[in-house]
N, C-alpha and C positions, 0 to 999 in steps of 0.2 A: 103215752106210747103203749102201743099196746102188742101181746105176742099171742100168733096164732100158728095151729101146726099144719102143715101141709093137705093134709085131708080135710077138715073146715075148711080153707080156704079155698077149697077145691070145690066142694060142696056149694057154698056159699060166696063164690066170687066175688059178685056185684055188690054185696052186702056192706064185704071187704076194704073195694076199689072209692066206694061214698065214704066211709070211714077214712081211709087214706088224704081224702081231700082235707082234711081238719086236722089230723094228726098223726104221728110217725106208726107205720105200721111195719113190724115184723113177721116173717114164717118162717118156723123151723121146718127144713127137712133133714132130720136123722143130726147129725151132726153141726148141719149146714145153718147158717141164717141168712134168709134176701129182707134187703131191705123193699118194701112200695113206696117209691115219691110219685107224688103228684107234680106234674109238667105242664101249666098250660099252651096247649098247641097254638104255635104262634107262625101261619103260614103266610110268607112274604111273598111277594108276589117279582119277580126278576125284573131289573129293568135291562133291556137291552137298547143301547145305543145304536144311532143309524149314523152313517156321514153325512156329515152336513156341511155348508159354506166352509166353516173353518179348515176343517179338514182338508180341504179339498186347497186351500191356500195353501197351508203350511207347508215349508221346504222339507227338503229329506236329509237323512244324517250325513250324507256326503257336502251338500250342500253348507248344512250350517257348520262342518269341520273348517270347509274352506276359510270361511268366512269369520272362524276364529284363529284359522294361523294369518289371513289380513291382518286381523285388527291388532293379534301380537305384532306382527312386522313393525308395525304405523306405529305401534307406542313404545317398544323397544330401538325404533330411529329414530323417535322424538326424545329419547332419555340420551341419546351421543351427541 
């Protein structure tokens, strides 16, 4: 770990940021201290979905509601 003060760092950025990749680096300013982590940028690329056959089958929420007060009816008259 190492601690550097606001002005070096300032001075000497890049110097800073390649250091930071190996090991924990601090800055004090005045009171303050920020830590630098290293992150590697991990850019995901979106998938966007299209419709497709299935979609375009499937019933809609009205649809399968009915179709599950049917199916209680039929097994609640088949349990009397």
């Amino acid at each position: 770990m190492q601690v550097v003060n606001s002005t070096e760092f300032a001075t000497h950025h890049q110097k800073y940021f390649n250091l930071a990749l190996h090991e924990q680096l601090l800055v004090r300013n005045g009171n303050d201290m920020f830590r630098v982590l290293y992150e590697p940028a991990a850019v995901e690329e979106q998938v966007v979905l299209q419709p497709d056959e299935n979609l375009r089958r499937a019933i809609t929420g009205e649809e399968l509601l009915a179709g599950i007060y049917e199916d209680l009816e039929t097994f609640f008259a088949s349990k009397q």
